[in-house]
C-alpha positions as CSV (number, residue, x, y, z in Angstrom):
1,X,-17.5,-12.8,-29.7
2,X,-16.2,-9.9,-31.0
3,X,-11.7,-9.1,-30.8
4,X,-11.0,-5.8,-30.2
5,X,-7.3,-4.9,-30.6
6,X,-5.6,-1.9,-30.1
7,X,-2.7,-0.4,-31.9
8,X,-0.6,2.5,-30.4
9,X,0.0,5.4,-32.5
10,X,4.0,6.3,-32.2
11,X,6.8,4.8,-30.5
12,X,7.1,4.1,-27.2
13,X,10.1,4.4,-24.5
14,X,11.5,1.4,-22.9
15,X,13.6,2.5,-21.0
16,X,13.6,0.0,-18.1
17,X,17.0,1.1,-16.2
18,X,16.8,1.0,-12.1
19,X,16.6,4.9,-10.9
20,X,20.4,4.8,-9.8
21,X,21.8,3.1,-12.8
22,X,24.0,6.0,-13.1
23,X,25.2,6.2,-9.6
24,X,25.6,2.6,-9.3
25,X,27.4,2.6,-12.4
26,X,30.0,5.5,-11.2
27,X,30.7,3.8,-7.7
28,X,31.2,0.2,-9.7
29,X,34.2,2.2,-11.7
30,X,35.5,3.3,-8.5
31,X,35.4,-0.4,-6.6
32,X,37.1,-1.6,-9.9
33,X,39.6,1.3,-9.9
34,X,40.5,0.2,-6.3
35,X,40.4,-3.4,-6.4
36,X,42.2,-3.4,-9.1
37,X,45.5,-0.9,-7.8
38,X,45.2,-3.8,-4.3
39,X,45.4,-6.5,-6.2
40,X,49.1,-4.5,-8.5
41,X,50.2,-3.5,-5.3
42,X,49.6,-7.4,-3.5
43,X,51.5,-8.9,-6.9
44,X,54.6,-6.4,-7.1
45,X,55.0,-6.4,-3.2
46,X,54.9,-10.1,-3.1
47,X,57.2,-10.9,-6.1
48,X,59.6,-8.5,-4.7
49,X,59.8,-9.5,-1.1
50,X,59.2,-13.4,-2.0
51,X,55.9,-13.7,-0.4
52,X,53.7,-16.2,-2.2
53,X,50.9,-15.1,0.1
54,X,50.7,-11.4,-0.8
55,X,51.3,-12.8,-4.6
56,X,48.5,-15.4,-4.1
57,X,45.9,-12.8,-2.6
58,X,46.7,-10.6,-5.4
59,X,45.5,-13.1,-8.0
60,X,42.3,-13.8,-6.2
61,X,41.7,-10.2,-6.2
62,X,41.7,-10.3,-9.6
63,X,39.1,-12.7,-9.8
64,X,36.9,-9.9,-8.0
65,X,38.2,-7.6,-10.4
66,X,37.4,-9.3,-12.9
67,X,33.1,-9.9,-11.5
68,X,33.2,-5.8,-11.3
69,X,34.6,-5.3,-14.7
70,X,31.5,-7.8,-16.2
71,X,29.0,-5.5,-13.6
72,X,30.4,-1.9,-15.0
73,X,30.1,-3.2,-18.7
74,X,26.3,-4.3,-18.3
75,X,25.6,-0.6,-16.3
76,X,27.8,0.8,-19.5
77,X,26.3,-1.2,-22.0
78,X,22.6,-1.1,-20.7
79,X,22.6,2.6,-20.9
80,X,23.8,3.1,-23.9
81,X,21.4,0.9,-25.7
82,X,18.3,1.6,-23.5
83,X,16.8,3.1,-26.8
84,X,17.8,0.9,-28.8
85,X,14.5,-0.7,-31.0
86,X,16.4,-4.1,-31.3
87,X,16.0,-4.8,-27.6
88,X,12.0,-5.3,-27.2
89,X,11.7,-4.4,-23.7
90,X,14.4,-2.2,-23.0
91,X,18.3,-3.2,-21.5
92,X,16.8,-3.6,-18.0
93,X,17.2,-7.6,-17.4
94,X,21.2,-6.8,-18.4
95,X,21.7,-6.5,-15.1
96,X,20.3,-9.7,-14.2
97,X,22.1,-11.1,-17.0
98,X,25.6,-9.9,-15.5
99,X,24.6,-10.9,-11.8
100,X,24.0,-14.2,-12.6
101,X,27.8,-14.6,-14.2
102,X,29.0,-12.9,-11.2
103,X,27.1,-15.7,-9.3
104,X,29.0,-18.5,-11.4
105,X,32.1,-16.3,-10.8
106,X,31.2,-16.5,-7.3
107,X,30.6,-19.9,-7.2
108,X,34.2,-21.1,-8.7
109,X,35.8,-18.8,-6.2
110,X,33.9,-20.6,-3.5
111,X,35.5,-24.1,-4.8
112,X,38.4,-22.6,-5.0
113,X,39.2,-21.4,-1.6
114,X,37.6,-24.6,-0.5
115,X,40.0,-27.0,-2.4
116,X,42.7,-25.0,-1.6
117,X,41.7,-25.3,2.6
118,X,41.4,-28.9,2.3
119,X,44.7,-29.3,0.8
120,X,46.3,-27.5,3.2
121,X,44.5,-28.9,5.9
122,X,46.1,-32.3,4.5
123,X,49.5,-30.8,4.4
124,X,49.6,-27.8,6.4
125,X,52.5,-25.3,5.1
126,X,54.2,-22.8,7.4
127,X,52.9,-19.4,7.7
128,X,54.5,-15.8,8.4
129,X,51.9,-14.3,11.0
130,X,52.9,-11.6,11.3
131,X,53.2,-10.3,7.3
132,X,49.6,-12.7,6.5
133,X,47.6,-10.4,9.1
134,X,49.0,-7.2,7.9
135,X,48.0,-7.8,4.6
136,X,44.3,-9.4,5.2
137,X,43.9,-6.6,7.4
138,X,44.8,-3.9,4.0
139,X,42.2,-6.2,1.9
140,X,39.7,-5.8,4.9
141,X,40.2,-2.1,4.7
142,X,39.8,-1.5,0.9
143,X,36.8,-4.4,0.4
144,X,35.0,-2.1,3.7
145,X,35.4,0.7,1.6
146,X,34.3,-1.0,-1.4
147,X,31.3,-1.9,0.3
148,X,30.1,1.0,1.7
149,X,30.4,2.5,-1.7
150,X,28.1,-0.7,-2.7
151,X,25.2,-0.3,-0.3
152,X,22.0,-0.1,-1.7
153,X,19.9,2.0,0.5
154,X,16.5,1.8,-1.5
155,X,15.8,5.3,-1.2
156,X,13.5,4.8,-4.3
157,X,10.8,7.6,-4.9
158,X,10.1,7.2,-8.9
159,X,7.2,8.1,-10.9
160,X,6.5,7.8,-14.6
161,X,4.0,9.2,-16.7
162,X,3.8,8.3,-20.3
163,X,0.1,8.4,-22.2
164,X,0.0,5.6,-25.0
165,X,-3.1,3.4,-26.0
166,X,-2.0,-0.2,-26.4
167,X,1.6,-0.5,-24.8
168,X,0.3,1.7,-22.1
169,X,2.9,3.5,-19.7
170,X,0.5,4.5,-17.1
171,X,1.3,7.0,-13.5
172,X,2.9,4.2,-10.8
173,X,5.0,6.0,-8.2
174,X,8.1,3.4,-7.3
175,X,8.4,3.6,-3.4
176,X,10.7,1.0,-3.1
177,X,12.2,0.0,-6.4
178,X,12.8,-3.7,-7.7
179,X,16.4,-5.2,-6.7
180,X,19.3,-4.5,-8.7
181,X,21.1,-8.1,-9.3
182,X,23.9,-6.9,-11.1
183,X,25.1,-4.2,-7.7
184,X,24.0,-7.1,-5.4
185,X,26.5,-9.7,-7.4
186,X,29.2,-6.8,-7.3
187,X,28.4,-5.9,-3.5
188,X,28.6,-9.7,-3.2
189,X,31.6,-10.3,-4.5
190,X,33.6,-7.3,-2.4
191,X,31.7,-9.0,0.8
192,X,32.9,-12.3,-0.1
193,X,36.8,-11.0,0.0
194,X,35.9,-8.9,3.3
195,X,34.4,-12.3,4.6
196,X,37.6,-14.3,4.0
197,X,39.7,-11.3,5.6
198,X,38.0,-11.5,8.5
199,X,37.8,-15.1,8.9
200,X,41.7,-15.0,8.0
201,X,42.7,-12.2,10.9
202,X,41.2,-14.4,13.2
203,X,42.5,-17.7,12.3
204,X,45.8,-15.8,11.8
205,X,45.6,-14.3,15.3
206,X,44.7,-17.4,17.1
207,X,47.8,-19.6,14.8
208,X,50.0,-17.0,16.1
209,X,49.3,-17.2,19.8
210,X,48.3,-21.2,20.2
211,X,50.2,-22.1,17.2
212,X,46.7,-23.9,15.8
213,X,48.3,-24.0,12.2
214,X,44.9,-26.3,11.4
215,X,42.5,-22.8,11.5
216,X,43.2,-21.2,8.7
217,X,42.0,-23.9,6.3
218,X,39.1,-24.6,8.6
219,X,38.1,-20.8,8.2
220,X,38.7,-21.1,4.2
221,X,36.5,-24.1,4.7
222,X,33.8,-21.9,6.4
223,X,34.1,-18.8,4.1
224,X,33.3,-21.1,1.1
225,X,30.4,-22.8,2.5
226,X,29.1,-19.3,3.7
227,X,30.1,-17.7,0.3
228,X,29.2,-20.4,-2.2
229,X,25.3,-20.1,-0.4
230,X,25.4,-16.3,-1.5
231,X,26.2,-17.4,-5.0
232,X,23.3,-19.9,-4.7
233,X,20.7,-17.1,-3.7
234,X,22.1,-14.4,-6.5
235,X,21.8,-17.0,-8.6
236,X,18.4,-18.4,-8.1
237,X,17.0,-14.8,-7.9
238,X,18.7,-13.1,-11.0
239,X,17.7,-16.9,-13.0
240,X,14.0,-15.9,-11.9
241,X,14.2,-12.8,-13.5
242,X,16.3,-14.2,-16.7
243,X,13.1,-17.1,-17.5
244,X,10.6,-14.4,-16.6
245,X,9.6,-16.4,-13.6
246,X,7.3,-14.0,-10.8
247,X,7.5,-15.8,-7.7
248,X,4.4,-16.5,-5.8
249,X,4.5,-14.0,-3.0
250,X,4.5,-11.2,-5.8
251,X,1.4,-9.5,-5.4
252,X,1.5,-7.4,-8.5
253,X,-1.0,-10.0,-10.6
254,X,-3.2,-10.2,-8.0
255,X,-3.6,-6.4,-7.8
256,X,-4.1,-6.3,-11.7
257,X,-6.7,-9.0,-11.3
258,X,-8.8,-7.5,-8.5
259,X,-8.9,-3.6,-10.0
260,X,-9.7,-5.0,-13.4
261,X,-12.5,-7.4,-12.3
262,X,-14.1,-4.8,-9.8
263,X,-16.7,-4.1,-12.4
264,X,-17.7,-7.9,-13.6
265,X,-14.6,-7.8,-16.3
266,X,-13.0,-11.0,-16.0
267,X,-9.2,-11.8,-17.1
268,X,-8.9,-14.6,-19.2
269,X,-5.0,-14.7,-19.7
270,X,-2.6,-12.8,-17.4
271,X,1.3,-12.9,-18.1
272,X,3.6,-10.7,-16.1
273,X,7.1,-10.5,-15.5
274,X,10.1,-8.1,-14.7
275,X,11.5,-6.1,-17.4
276,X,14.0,-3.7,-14.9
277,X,14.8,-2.8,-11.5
278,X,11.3,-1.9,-10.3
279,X,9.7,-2.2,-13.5
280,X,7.5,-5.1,-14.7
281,X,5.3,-5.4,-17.5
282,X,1.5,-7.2,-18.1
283,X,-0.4,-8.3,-21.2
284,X,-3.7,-8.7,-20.3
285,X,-6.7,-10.5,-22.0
286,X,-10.4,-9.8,-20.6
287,X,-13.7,-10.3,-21.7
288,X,-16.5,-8.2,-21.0
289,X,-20.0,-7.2,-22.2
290,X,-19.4,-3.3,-22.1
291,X,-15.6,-2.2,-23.8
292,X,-14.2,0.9,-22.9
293,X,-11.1,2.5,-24.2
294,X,-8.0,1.2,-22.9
295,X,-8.0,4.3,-21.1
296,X,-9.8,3.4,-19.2
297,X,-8.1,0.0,-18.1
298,X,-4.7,1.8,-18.2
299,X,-6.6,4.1,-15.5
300,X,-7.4,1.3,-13.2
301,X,-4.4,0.3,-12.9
302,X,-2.6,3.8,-12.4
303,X,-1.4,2.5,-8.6
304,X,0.1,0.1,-9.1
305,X,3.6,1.4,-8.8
306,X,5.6,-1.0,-10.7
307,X,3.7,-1.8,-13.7
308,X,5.3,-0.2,-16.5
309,X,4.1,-1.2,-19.5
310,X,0.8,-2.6,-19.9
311,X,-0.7,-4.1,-23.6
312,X,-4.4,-4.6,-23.1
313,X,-6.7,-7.0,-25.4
314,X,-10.4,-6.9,-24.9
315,X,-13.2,-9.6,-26.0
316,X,-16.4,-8.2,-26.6
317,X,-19.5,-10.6,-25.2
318,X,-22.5,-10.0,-27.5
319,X,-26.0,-11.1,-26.0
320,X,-28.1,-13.2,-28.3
């Protein structure tokens, strides 16, 4: 059996970045920019009018702020070092890599607000009504605002069209685009605070008119469960990516499998994972008694629209 191996000729460009890195990254610095004058304004307002619950709200606002600075540094730092030859496959999986500690984040905020509802739920403290509502109803406001900045809307149309022989970028038109972990955990994080406004007005509203001092903690209680599952599932999906684990309903190996064995190739080794929003890459091994260029197999798997890089190795069978 004959190796044949292919080298490519000149560099090649990694550049794995989602299609609205940019715009993500702009409307991050504005949902930091506000999040972060709320959460001043919560602190003064609350130390100068002695209310520990505008003074309290502030500080876990800046928790939030805090998960949106870490999201605006990985869209900063990702796109300034997207050609940077020390990261093998591109900056795309930073993303992932910041999602996932805005999951943790997410996670201790979620035990927070649950301790903090059982304790009062064991010794309930008075509240002002009145002042609480008007200021959950202000963080409603901004985090909406926040959110709909957020929103991904997966208007993704991209198509790439680089020409190399081994590490082969081929033509894949990117319909829908791969998830972006790192606007999720900020979107997240912004629906997590709106959650526990909500839940708060209403609990608030129903104190003030039955006097049932119990349903505020029980609503914490309820926001934590709620949000602590939305760290769980921003966690588990931006880990996938982190270990380079494809999950089973992903079709893309499949595809690769059944264009490159139309014509009695066979695979023998297959790896692919995600390398960027919408972008994935694939080394694959085949065996076959008629070699073509890689060309050719880069060719074969021109449709498939989020297969970005491609390394080919081919086995020649010779007949006795």
């Amino acid at each position: 059996m004959q190796q044949q191996a292919y080298a490519a000729p000149g560099g090649h460009n990694h550049d794995f970045l989602g299609r609205d890195h940019g715009r993500n990254e702009r409307r991050i610095w504005v949902v930091v920019a506000l999040t972060a004058s709320m959460m001043v304004v919560e602190i003064v307002a609350g130390t100068v009018y002695g209310s520990m619950a505008l003074v309290a709200d502030g500080f876990h606002m800046s928790t939030h702020a805090a998960a949106m600075l870490i999201a605006a540094g990985a869209y900063f730092y990702a796109r300034k070092y997207s050609h940077d030859a020390r990261f093998s496959f591109g900056t795309g999986k930073l993303g992932d890599l910041a999602g996932f500690a805005s999951a943790v984040i997410l996670a201790l905020i979620a035990l927070f607000i649950g301790y903090e509802s059982v304790l009062r739920l064991a010794a309930p403290v008075p509240i002002s009504f009145g002042q609480a509502i008007s200021v959950a109803a202000i963080g409603l406001l901004v985090n909406l605002v926040s959110a709909w900045l957020l929103r991904d809307d997966h208007a993704h149309h991209h198509h790439h069209d680089h020409s190399h022989t081994d590490h082969s970028h081929g033509r894949h038109r990117h319909e829908e685009g791969g998830r972006d972990h790192n606007l999720r955990a900020a979107y997240l994080h912004v629906l997590a605070d709106a959650l526990t406004s909500v839940l708060a007005i209403v609990a608030l509203a129903f104190g003030s008119l039955y006097g049932w001092i119990w349903l505020d903690p029980m609503m914490g209680i309820v926001g934590a469960l709620i949000i602590a599952r939305w760290s769980w599932g921003l966690m588990r999906d931006a880990g996938r990516v982190l270990v380079d684990y494809l999950p089973e309903s992903d079709e893309l190996p499949r595809e690769i499998r059944e264009a490159i064995e139309a014509e009695g190739d066979r695979i023998t080794d297959l790896h692919v994972w995600q390398v960027g929003p919408g972008h994935h890459a694939a080394i694959v091994s085949l065996v076959t008694e008629r070699p073509r260029p890689v060309a050719f197999y880069r060719r074969k798997l021109a449709h498939l629209r989020d297969l970005s890089h491609l390394t080919v190795e081919i086995d020649a069978l010779r007949r006795n």
